[in-house]
C-alpha positions in Angstrom: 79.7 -10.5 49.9 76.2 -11.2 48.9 74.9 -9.8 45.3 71.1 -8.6 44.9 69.7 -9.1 41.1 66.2 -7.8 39.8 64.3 -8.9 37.0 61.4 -6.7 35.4 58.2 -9.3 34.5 55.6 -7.4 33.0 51.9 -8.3 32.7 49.8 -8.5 30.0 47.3 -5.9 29.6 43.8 -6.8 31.5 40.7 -5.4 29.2 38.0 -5.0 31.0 34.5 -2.3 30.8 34.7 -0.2 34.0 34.3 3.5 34.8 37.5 5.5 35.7 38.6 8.7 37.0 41.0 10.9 35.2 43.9 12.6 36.9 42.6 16.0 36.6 38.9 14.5 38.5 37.0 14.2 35.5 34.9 11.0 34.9 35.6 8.9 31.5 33.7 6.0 29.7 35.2 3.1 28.5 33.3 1.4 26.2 33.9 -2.0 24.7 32.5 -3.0 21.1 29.2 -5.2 20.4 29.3 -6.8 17.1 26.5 -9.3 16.1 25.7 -9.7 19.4 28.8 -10.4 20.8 31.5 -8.3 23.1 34.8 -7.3 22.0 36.5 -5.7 24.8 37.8 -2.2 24.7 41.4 -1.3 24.5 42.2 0.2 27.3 45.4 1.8 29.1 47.5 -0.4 30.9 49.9 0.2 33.8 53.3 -2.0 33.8 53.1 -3.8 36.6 57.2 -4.8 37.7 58.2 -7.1 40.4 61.4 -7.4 42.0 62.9 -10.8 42.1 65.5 -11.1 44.7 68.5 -13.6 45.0 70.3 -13.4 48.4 73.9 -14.6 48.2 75.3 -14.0 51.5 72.1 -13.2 52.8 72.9 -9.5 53.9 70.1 -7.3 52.9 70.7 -4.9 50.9 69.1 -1.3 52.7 65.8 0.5 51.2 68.2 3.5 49.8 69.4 1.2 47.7 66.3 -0.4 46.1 65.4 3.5 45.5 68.7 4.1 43.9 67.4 0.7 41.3 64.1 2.0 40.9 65.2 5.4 40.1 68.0 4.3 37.5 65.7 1.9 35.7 63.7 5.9 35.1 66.9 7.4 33.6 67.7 6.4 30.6 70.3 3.4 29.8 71.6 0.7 26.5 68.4 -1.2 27.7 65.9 1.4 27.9 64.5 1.3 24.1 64.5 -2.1 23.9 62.6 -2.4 27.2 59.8 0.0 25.9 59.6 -1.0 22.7 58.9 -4.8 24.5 56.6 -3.0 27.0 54.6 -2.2 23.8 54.7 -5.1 21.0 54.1 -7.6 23.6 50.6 -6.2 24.6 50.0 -5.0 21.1 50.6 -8.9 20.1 48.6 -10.1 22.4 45.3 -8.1 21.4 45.2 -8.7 18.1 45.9 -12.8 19.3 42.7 -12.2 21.4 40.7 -10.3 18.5 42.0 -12.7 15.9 40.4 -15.6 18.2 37.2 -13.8 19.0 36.4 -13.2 15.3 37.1 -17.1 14.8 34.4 -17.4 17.4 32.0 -15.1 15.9 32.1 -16.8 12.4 31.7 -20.3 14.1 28.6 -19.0 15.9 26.5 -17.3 13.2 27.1 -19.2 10.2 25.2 -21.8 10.0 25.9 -25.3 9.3 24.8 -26.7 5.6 21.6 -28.8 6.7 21.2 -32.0 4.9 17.7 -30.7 3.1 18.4 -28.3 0.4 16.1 -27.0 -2.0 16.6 -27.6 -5.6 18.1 -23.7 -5.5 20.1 -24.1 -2.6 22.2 -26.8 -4.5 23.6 -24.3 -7.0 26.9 -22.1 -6.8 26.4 -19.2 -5.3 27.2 -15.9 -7.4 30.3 -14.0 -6.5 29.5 -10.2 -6.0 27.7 -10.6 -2.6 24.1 -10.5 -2.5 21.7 -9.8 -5.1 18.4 -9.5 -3.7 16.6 -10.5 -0.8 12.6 -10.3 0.1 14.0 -10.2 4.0 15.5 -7.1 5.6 19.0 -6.9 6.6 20.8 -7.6 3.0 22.8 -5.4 4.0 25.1 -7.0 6.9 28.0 -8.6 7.1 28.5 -11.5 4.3 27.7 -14.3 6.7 24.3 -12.9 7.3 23.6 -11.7 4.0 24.6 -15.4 2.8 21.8 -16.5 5.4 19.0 -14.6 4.3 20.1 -15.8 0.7 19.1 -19.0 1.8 16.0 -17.7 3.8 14.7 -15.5 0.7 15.2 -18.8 -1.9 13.2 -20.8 0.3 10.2 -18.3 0.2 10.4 -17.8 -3.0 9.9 -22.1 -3.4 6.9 -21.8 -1.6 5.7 -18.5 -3.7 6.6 -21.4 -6.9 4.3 -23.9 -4.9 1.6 -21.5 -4.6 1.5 -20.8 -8.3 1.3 -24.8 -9.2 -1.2 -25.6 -6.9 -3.9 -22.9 -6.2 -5.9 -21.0 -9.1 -6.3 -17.9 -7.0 -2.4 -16.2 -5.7 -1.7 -13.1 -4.6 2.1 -12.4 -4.4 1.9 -8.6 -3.8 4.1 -6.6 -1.8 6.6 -9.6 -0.9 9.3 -7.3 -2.5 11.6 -10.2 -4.3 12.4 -7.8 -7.2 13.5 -9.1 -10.9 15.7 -11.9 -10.3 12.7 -13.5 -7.9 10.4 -12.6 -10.9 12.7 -14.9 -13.2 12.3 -17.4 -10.4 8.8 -17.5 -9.9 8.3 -17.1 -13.9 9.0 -20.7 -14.5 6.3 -22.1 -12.4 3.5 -20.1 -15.1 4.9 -21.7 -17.8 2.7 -23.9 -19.2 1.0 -23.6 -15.9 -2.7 -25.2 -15.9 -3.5 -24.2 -12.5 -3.2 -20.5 -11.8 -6.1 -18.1 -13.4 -5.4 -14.8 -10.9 -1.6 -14.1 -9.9 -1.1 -10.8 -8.5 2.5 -9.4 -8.5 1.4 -5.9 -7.3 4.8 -4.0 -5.5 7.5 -6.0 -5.7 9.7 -4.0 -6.7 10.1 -4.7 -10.4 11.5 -3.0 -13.3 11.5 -3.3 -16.9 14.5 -5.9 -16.8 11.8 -7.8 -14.5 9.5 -8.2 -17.5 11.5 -10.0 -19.9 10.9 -12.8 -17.6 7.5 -13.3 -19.0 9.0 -14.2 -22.3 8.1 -17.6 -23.6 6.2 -17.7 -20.5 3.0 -16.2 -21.1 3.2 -16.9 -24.6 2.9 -21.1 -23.4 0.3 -20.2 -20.8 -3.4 -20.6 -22.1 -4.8 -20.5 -18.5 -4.0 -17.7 -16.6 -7.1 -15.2 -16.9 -5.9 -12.3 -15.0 -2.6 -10.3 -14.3 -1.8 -7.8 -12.2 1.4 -5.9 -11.7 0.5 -3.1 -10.0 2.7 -0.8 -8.2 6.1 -1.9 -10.1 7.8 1.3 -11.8 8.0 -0.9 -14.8 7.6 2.4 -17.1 6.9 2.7 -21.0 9.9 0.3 -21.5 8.7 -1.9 -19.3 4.7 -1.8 -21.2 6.4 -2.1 -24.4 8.2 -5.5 -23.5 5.0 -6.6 -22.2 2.6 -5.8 -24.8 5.0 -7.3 -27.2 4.7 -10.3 -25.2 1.0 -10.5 -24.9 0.6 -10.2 -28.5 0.7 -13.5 -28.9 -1.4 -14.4 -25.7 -5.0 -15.7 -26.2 -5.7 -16.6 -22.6 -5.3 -13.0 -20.4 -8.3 -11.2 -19.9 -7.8 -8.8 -17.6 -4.6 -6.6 -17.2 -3.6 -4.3 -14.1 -0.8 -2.2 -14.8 -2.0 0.6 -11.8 0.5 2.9 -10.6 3.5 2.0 -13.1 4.6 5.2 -14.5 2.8 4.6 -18.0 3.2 7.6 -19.7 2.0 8.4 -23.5 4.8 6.0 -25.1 3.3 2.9 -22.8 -0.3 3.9 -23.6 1.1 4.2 -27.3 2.4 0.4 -27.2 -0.8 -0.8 -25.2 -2.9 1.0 -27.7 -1.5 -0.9 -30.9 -1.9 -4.1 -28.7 -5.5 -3.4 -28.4 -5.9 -2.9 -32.3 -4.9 -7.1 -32.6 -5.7 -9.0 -29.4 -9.1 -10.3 -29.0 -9.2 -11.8 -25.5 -8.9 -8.8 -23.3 -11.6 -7.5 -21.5 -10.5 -5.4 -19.1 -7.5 -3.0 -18.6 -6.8 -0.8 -15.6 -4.6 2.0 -16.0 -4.9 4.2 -12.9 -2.6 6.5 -11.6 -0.2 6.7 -14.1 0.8 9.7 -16.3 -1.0 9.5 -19.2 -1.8 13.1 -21.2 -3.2 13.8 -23.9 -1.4 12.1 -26.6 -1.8 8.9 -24.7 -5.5 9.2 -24.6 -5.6 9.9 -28.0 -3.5 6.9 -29.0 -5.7 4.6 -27.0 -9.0 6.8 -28.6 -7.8 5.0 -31.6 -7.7 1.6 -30.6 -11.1 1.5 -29.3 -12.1 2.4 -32.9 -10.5 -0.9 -33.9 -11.2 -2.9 -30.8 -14.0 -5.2 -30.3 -13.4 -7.4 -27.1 -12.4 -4.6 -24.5 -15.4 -4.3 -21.9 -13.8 -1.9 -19.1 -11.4 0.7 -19.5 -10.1 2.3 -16.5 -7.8 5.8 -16.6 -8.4 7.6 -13.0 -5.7 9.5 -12.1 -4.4 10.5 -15.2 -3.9 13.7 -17.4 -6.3 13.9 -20.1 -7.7 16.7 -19.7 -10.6 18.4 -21.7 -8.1 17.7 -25.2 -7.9 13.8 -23.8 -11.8 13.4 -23.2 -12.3 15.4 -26.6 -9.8 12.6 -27.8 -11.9 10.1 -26.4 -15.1 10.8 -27.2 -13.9 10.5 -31.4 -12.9 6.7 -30.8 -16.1 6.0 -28.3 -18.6 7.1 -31.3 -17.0 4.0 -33.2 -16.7 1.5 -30.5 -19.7 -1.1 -29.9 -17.8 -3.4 -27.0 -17.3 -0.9 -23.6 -19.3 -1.2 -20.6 -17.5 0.4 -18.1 -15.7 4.0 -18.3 -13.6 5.5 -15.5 -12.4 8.7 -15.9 -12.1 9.9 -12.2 -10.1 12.8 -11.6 -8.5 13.7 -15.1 -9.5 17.4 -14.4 -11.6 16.9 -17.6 -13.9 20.5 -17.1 -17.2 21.3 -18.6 -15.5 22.0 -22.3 -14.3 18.0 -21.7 -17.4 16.8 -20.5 -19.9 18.6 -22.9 -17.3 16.3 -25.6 -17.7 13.0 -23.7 -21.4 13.0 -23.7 -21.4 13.7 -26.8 -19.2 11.2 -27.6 -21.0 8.5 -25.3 -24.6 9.8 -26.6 -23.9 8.2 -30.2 -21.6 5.6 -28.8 -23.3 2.0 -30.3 -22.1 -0.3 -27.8 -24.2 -0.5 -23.8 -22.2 1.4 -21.5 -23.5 0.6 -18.1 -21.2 2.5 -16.0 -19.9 5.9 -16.0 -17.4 7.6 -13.6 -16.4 11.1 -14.0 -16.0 12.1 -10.1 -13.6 15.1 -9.4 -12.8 16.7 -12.4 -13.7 20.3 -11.8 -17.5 19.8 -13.1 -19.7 22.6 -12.5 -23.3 23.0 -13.4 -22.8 23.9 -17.1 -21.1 20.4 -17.1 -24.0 19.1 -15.1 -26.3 20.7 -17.8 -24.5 17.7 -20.3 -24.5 15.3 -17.9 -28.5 15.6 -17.2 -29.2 15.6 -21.4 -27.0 12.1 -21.5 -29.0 10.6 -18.7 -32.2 11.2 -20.4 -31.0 9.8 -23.6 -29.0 6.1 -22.2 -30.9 3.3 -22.1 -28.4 1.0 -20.8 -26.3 3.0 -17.6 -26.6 2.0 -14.3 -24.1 3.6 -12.0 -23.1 7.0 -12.5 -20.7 8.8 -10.5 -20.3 12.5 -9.8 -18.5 12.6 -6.6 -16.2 15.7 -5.9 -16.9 18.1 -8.8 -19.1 21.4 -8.0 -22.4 21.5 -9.8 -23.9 23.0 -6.9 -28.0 23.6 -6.5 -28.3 24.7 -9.6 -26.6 21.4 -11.4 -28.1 19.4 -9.0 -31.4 20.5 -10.6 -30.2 19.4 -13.9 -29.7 16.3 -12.8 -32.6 15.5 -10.8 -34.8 16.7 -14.0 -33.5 14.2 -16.3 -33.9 11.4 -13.4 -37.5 12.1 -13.9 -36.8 10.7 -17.3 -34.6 7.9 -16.7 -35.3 4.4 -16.0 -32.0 2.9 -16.0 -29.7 4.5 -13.3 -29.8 2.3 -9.8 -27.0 3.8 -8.4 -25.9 7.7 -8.4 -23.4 9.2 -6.4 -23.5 13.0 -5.5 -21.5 13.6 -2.6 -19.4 16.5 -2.2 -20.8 18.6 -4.9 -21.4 21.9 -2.8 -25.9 20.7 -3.0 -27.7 22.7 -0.5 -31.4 22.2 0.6 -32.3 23.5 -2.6 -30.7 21.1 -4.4 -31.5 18.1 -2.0 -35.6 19.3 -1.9 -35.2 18.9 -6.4 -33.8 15.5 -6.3 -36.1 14.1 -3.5 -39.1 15.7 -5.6 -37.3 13.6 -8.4 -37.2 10.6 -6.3 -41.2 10.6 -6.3 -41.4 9.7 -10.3 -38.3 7.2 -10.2 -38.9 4.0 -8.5 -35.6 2.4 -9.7 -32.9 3.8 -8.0 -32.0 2.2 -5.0 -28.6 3.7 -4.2 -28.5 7.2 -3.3 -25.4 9.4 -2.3 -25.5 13.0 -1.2 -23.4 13.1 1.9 -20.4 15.9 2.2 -23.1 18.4 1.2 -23.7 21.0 3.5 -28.2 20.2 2.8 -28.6 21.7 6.8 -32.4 20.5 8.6 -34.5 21.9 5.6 -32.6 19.8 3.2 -32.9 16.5 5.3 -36.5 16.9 6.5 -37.5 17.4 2.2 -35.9 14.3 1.9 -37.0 11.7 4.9 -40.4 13.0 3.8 -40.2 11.8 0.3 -38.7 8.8 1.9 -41.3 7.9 3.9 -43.3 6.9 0.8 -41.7 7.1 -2.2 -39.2 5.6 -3.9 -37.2 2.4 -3.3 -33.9 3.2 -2.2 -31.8 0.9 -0.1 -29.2 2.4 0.8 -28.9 6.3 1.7 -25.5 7.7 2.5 -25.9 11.0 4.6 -22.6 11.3 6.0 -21.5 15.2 6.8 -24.3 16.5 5.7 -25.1 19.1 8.8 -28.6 17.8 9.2 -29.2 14.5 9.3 -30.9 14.0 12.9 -34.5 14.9 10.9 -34.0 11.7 9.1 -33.1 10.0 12.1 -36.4 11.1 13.6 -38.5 10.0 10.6 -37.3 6.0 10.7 -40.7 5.2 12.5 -42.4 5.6 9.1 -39.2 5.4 6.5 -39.9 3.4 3.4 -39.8 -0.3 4.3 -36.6 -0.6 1.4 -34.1 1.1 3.3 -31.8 -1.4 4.5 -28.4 0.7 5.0 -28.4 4.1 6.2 -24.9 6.2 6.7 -25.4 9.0 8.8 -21.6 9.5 9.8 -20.2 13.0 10.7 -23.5 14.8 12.1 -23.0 15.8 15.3 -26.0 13.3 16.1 -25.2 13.5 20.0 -27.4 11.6 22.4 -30.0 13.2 21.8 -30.4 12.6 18.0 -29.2 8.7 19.4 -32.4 8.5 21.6 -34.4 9.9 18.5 -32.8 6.9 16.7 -33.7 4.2 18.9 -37.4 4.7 19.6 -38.0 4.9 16.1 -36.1 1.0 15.8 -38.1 -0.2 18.4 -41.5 1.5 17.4 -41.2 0.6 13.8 -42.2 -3.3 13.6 -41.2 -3.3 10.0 -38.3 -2.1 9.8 -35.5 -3.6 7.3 -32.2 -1.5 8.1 -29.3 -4.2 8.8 -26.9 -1.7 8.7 -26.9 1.7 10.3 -23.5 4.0 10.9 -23.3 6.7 12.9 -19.5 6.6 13.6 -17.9 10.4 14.8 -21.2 11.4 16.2 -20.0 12.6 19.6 -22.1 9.6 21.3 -21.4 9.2 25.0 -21.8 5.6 26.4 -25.5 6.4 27.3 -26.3 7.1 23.7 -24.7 4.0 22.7 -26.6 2.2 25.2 -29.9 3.4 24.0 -29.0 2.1 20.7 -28.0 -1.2 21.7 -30.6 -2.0 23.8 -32.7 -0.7 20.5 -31.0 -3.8 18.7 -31.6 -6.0 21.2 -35.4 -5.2 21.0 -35.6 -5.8 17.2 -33.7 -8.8 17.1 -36.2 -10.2 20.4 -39.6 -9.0 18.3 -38.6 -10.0 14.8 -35.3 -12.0 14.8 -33.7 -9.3 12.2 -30.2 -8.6 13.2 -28.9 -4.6 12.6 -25.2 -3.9 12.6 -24.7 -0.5 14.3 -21.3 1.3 14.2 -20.5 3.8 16.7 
């Protein structure tokens, strides 16, 4: 009599990505795993897949019934039955992590690279345990394979930064984000450097760790001229490292520590720098968080200091106690030229100290920014009875304060006096036409200014038309700046007779329109000597024909009297 034997062989599991239905009629997702680019297949469920393997002995057949009967005892439970699941598991389990364990080999093989036979001289060191450091490249932080990469990547730039310093006198590094340790990098290449006069450093991320690098660098450097670290939140520790430094440096000359979080203790340390070095001329200090104690500090250097030409504080904190501060050491100081103090919310009370200050100061100041700090026409009052006393300022800035009609009458009654001033800004100030009609009537005894700024002022038609008629004849200004100033299509009209000085005219922000564009262009073309090169009149609601009116009005100049005029729409 024949016997019939069966043998269970199980499959291994297949993975594959492939949308399924549930038992219940649901619809599930499957999802394998991208890593780096490269698939790992999902673990999915797996159905044992048995075939029975029969031996015939006699070869009788052995009925259907009885291969249920076999089917249906291999269900119930027997001596073999753990064992057999347990297999049924470990063996597919095995045989994923085999799969995985092979992938991953084949992952690493693909994305590290391969040491190249170049290598930079920084390359060729041990690399530091502790995974990556720094990186001027995004992505530091990825798997160690990759960050090991842009390691490589970032040390490379930073080779070329090093070339730039040794062979070009001019570098700008800013923004390139390489932090302290590529600051101790690039630090070598300065030392005794005899190329590099302007290296800019400006946001990069360093610190006050970041500065030490400078030491017995700077110190050996004679030729580097200017330095600029802008934007790095270096601090008061950070100055005080620095200025410790740069005591004994003879070569810098100008120092840009904008935007650094300098605060009364950094402006302390920069202030008893001042009192000893001789080479510096200028210092910028904008931005930061300077009060009054700082200004004070720095008031006191400049009673000492004899080299510094241009000190600039905008955006700080003096205040009226910091100008009042300020004004004590200008009285002593013979060697400042320039003077920006834009937006230290200084007031009338500081302002009425500062010209008082700057009225017996000995020295030739020649330019004087006090824009936004909350002036009104009291403070204009000061302002106007320092103007008629200087003999040496040039450029004077008001922008952004509120002096109003009334201030603006101060000031155009001690222009009537002044010789000196070329360029005056006094936009945004809250000037109507009043105001406006007193400073063109101004404009009529002064024949040196050349630079004139009233825009943001709401001066309306009356205000414009008083001053394109002093315009037409009077005065020499070159440039007029008109922008927002509700008004300015009079002017427009008056270009066929405008003063033959005018060479750049801003009329910006005036609802200009086509019609005011025609106006314009007539006058361009009916004026034969006209000198504007440059004439905005951008955000004027021009459609394409007013644009073409003015174009072709270019076209006409530049075919009668070869003079070219830049016109922006």
């Amino acid at each position: 009599m024949g016997s019939t034997s069966a043998i269970s062989l199980c499959s291994h599991p297949k993975f594959q990505l492939r949308r399924r239905f549930d038992s219940d009629g649901s619809r599930s997702d499957l999802f394998g795993y991208r890593a780096l680019g490269v698939y790992l297949p999902p673990v999915v469920p797996f159905r044992r897949r048995c075939l029975v393997v029969k031996s015939n002995g006699g070869g009788s057949r052995r009925p259907a019934s009885s291969r249920r009967v076999y089917r249906e005892s291999q269900s119930v439970g027997s001596v073999a039955a753990p064992v057999q699941q347990l297999a049924s598991f470990v063996v597919p389990a095995a045989s994923f992590f085999a799969v995985t364990f092979v992938m991953w080999k084949l992952v690493e093989k693909l994305l590290v690279p391969k040491k190249g036979r170049m290598t930079s001289s920084i390359d060729s060191k041990a690399p530091e345990q502790g995974g990556m450091k720094w990186s001027i490249s995004a992505g530091s932080n990825l798997l160690s394979g990759f960050g090991a990469k842009i390691e490589r990547e970032s040390k490379l730039k930073l080779n070329d930064f090093a070339k730039e310093l040794r062979s070009f006198s001019s570098v700008d590094l800013s923004g390139r984000n390489f932090g302290d340790e590529g600051l101790f990098f690039l630090s070598e290449s300065l030392g005794y450097n005899q190329t590099a006069e302007e290296v800019s450093f400006a946001a990069n991320g360093i610190t006050a760790t970041g500065i030490k690098a400078f030491d017995g660098v700077l110190q050996a450097n004679i030729m580097l001229k200017t330095l600029n670290l802008s934007g790095n939140a270096i601090g008061d520790d950070g100055v005080k490292l620095l200025c410790d430094i740069l005591a004994n440096n003879n070569g810098i000359q100008k120092l840009q520590l904008n935007s650094t979080d300098v605060g009364d203790e950094g402006a302390k340390a920069i202030a008893e720098l001042l009192k000893t070095n001789s080479s510096l001329r200028a210092l910028e200090l904008n931005n930061n968080m300077i009060d009054y104690s700082g200004f004070t500090s720095l008031a006191g250097a400049l009673l000492e200091n004899n080299t510094l030409r241009n000190l600039h504080l905008n955006g700080n904190y003096g205040g009226a106690l910091g100008a009042n501060a300020l004004a004590k050491g200008l009285e002593g100081n013979k060697s400042l030229r320039e003077l920006h103090l834009h937006g230290n919310s200084i007031g009338d009370e500081g302002v009425n100290a500062l010209m008082s200050g700057l009225a017996l100061h000995k020295g030739k100041l020649t330019l004087l920014d006090i824009g936004n700090n909350s002036i009104s026409a009291r403070g204009a009052f000061h302002v106007g009875g320092y103007i008629k006393k200087t003999k040496s300022l040039l450029w004077l800035n008001l922008y952004m304060n509120d002096i109003g009609d009334e201030g603006a009458g101060h000031i155009a009654d001690a222009l009537k006096q002044n010789r000196t001033i070329t360029t005056i800004d006094l936009g945004g100030n809250n000037i109507h036409a009043e105001g406006v009609t007193a400073l063109a009537e101004a404009l009529k005894d002064n024949s040196v200014i050349t630079f004139l700024e009233v825009g943001y002022n709401p001066i309306g038609p009356d205000g414009v038309k008083a001053l394109s008629e002093v315009l037409k004849f009077n005065g020499n200004i070159e440039t007029l700046k008109l922008g927002w100033c509700q008004g300015a299509i009079c002017l427009a009209r008056s270009l066929k007779v405008v003063n033959e000085a005018l060479t750049s005219l801003d009329l910006g922000f005036n609802e200009i329109r086509d019609d005011g564009a025609f106006a314009i262009s007539q006058a361009l073309k009916a004026n034969e000597d006209v000198t504007v090169t440059s004439l905005n009149l951008s955000s004027n609601f021009l459609t394409k024909f007013g644009q073409s009116a003015l174009t072709d009005a270019r076209d006409h100049v530049y075919e009668m009297s070869e003079k070219e005029i830049n016109i922006f729409f």
